[in-house]
N, C-alpha and C positions, 0 to 999 in steps of 0.2 A: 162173743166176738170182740177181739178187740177193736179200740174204737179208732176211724181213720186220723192219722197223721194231718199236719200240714204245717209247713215251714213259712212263717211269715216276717218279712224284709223289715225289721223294728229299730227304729231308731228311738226312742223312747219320746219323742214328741206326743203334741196335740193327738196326731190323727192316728199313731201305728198302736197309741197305748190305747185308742179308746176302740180302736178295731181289733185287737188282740181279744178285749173281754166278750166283742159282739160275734168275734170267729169261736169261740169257746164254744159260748151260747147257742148261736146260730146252725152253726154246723154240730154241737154236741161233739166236738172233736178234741185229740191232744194236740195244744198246738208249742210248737219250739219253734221259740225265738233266733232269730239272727242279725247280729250286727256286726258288719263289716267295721273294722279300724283302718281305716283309711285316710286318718289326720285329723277327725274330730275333738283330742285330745280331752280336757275337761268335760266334753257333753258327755262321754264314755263314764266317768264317775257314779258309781249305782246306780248304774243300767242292767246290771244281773238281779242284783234284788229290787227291784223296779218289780222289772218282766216275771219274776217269779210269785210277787205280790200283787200281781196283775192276772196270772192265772196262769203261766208257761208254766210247762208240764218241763223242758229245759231249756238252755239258752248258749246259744254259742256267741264268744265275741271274738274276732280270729282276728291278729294283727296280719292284714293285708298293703300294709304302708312301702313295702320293699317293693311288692309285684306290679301295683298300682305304679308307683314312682318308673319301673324300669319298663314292662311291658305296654304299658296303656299312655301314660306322659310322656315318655321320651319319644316311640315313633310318633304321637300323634303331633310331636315339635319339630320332628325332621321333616313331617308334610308343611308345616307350614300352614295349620288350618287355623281360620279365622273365620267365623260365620257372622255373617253379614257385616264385613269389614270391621266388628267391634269384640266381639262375644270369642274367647278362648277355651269355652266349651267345659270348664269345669264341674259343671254337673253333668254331663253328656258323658264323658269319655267315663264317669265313676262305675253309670249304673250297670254296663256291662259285665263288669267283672264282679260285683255285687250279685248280680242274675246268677255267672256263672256260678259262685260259689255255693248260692241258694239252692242250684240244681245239684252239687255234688253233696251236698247234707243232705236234700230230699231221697235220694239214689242210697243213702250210706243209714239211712234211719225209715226205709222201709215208705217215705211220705207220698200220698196219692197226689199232690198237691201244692202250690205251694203259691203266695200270696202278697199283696204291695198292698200300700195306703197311696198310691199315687193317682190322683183324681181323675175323672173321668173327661177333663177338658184339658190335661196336658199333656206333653212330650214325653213325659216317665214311664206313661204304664204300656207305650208303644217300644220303650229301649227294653223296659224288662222284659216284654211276653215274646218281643221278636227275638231277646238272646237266647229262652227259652225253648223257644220254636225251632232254634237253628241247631242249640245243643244236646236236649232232652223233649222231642213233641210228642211221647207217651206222659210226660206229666205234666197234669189240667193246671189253669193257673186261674184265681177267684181274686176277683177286684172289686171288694166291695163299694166303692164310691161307682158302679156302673149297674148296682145292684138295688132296683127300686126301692124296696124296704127300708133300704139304709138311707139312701135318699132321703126318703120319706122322713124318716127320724131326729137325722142331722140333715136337713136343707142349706147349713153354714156353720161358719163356727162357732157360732155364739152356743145353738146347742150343744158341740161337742163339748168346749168348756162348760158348761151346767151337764153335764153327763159326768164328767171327769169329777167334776167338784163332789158330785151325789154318790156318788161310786169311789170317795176317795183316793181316785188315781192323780199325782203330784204332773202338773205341768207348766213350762215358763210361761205355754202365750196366755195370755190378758186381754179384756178390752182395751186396756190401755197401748198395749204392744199388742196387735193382733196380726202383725205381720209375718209369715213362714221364711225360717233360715233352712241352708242347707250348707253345710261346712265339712270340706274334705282337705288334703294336702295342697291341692293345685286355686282353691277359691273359697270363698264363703258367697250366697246368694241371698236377696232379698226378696220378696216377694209380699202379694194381698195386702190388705189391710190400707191404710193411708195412700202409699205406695199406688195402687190402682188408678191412683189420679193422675196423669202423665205430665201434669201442671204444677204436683206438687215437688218443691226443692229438696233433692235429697242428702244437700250441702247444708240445709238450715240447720240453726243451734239446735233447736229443737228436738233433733233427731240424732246430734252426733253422739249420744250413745250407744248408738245401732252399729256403730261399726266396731270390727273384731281383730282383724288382722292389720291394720293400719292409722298412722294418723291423716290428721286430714294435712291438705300440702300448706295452708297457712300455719299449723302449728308444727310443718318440719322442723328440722334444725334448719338455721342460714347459711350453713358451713355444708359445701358441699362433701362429697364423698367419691375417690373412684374405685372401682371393684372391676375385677380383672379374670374373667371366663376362659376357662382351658378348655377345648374342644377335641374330641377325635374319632372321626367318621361320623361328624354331625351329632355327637351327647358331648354334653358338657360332664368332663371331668376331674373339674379340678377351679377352687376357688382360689385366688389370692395363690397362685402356688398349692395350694393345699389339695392332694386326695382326695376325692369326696364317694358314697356311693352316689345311684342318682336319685334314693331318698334326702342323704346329705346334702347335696345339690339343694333341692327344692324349699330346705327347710331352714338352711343359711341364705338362700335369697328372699325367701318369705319373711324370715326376718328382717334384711337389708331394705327391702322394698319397703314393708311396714313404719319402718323408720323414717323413712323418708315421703310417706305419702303418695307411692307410689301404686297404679295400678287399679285404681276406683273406674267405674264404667256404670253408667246409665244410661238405660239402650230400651227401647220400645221393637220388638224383634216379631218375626214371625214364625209361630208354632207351629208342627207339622200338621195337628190335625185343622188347622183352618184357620185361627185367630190369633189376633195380636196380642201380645204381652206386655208388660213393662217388667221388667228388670233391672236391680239393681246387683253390682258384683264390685267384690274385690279379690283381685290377682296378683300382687305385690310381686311374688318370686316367680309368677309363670310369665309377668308386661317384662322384666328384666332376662329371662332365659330368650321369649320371644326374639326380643329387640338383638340379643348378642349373637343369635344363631341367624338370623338375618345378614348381619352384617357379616359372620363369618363366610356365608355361601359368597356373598358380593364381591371377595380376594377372592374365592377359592372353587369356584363352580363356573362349568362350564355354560357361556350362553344361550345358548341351546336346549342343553337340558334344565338350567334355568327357566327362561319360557315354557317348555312345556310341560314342568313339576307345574310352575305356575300357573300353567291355563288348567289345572285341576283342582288347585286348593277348594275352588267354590265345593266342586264336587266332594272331595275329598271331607270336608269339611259340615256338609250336609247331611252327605252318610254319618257322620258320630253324631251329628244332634239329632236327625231319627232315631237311629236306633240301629244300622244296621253294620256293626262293629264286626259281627261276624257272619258276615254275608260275604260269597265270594269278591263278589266286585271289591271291595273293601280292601282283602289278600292281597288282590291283585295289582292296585296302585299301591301296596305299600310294600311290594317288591320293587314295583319302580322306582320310591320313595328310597329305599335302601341302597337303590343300585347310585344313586343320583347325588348320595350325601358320602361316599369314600372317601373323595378329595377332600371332605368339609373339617379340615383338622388345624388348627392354630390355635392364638390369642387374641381376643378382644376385648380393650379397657373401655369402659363407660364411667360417666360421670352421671350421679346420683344427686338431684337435688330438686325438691319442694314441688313432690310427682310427675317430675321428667326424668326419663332415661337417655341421655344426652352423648352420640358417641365420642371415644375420645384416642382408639386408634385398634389399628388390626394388624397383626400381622401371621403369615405361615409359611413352612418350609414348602409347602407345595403352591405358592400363591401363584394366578396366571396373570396379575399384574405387576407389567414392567415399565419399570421408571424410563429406562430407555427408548422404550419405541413410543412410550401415553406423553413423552415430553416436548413442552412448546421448542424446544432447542434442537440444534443440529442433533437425528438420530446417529450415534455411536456405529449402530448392528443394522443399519443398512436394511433392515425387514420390514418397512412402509416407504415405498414411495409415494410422496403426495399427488405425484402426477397417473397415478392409476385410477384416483378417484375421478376423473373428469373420466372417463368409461364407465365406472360404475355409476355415478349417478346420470349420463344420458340412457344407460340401457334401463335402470330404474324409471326413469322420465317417460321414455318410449309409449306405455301403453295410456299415459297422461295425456300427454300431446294429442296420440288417438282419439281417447275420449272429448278432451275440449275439442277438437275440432267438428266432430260429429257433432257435438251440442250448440256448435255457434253455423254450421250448415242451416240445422234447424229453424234456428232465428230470419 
């Protein structure tokens, strides 16, 4: 018989390389590797024969940076999601389309199966097995950090590196650096290790060479910089004038931001299945897409539908860090999401300096601000009169009045 398949999510880190040799083993299985290119850039470097000297029977590494960039980044910019007023979701919105992919190699290579390193106390292994769940739920999905034996084995990381070490499998983390990265187009992430102390500074000397996409804002340049976003129906198309696609896009502001210091976040957040995190992240080119698609709805979106895209974001925003990207509900506000961002088309300049994104003007052919009627001076077009407002705010007043009076009866 031949022996079961099973496709496992490999980044060639700590945890996916030292679980590839224990899925061989354990399961007596072929296992083929998969890693998504998604902006890792360098950490992709002999990651094929990595996996293949680690015991993958084969390995795929599929440049995913275009569909990432256009499907999964851009709507989840025209929501406007933000979780927990800090966190821009950059490892959230990856692993969906990660899942997906893993389920169409499992479907395309016969796998019963298919498999994460994502621990048994975070956010990850609930994004993968729900897109799972939603796209392919005839194929099982095995998470060995939830699998007692393993457990048992590695209780932390100090064993998995002495596993690694004894087994010859090459890996960055260290006692010395035992902290977990995770780096795609839209962020890199920090996490464990030092880090876990929510006291410790993760601006100190000591650490600055943990960061990867950015300087820090003291060693910006002092000169600032402005950059100038083309917009149309809410994606940015276009930098400084320039074309872009909307991997281009993200990969000239990740540059830009980097330069500038821009985009660092250190945030104590809370995880879906119950506990608090610390995290650290940097977003250089997704704090400057933010901040300019912001300002373009502010000319160019109706208030109305303004408010009530934004009395969703929380939501909106919740669902990507669960996990549930492709869960109806999710469809279904990011039609509203679509229907809401038509008008969102202009220009907006910012000014870049020593990690502020500082606006520095907007404008569009469809803008529904008018200098005329917003003006402290005689209106020209006669479409406000001042003396209407003394009706609108008594009839706004009306159930005020009510209330106080009821309350001072009482007294």
């Amino acid at each position: 018989m031949a022996k079961q398949k099973i496709v496992l999510a490999y980044s060639g880190g700590l945890d996916t390389s030292v679980i590839l040799k224990w899925l061989k083993e354990t399961y007596d299985a072929e296992i083929i590797a998969f890693t998504a290119d998604i902006g890792q850039k360098d950490e992709l470097d002999g990651l094929e024969a990595k996996a293949l000297a680690t015991g993958a029977s084969k390995v795929y590494i599929d440049d995913l940076r275009d569909e990432f960039a256009q499907d999964f980044i851009y709507p989840m910019f025209q929501a406007g999601a933000l979780y927990e007023g800090q966190y821009l979701l950059g490892t959230s919105i990856a692993r969906p389309l990660i899942a997906k992919r893993m389920v169409d190699i499992a479907r395309a290579e016969g796998a019963t199966a298919i498999a994460h390193g994502a621990t048994g106390k975070g956010n990850d292994q609930v994004r993968f097995e729900l897109t799972a769940a939603a796209l392919a739920p005839e194929i099982s999905v095995i998470a060995p950090w939830r699998n007692e034996e393993f457990r048992a084995e590695f209780p932390g990381r100090a064993e998995m590196i002495a596993y690694a070490e004894k087994h010859g499998i090459p890996v960055t983390a260290s006692a010395a650096k035992p902290y977990s990265t995770d780096r795609n187009l839209l962020h890199i992430s920090f996490e464990s290790g030092m880090l876990e102390d929510p006291w410790f500074d993760p601006s100190a000397d000591s650490v600055k060479d943990m960061y990867v996409l950015s300087v820090s804002p003291e060693d910006a340049p002092d000169q600032s910089e402005y950059v100038e976003l083309t917009f149309e129906q809410g994606n940015c198309v276009a930098i400084n004038g320039e074309q872009l696609s909307p991997l281009g896009v993200m990969e000239k502001l990740n540059e830009l931001g980097g330069k500038h210091g821009i985009g660092r976040v250190d945030m104590v957040e809370n995880r879906f299945v119950g506990m608090k995190s610390r995290g650290v992240y940097e977003t250089p080119g997704g704090t400057i897409l933010f901040t300019a698609h912001r300002k373009m709805e502010s000319l160019t979106m109706d208030r109305d539908v303004m408010h009530l895209r934004d009395g969703l974001i929380a939501k909106y925003a919740t669902l990507v860090y669960n996990g549930f990207w492709f869960a109806p509900e999710r469809l279904a506000l990011q039609a509203l999401v679509a229907e809401s961002q038509k008008n969102v088309t202009g220009v907006v300049r910012l000014k870049l300096y020593k990690g502020n994104v500082i606006g520095a003007g907007v404008q569009s052919p469809v803008s529904l601000y008018n200098p005329d009627i917003a003006t402290m001076e005689a209106d020209p077009t006669q479409a406000y009169d001042q003396g209407d407002a003394t009706g609108f705010i008594r009839l706004n007043a009306l159930r005020l009045k009510v209330s106080s009076g009821v309350e001072q009866n009482r007294k």
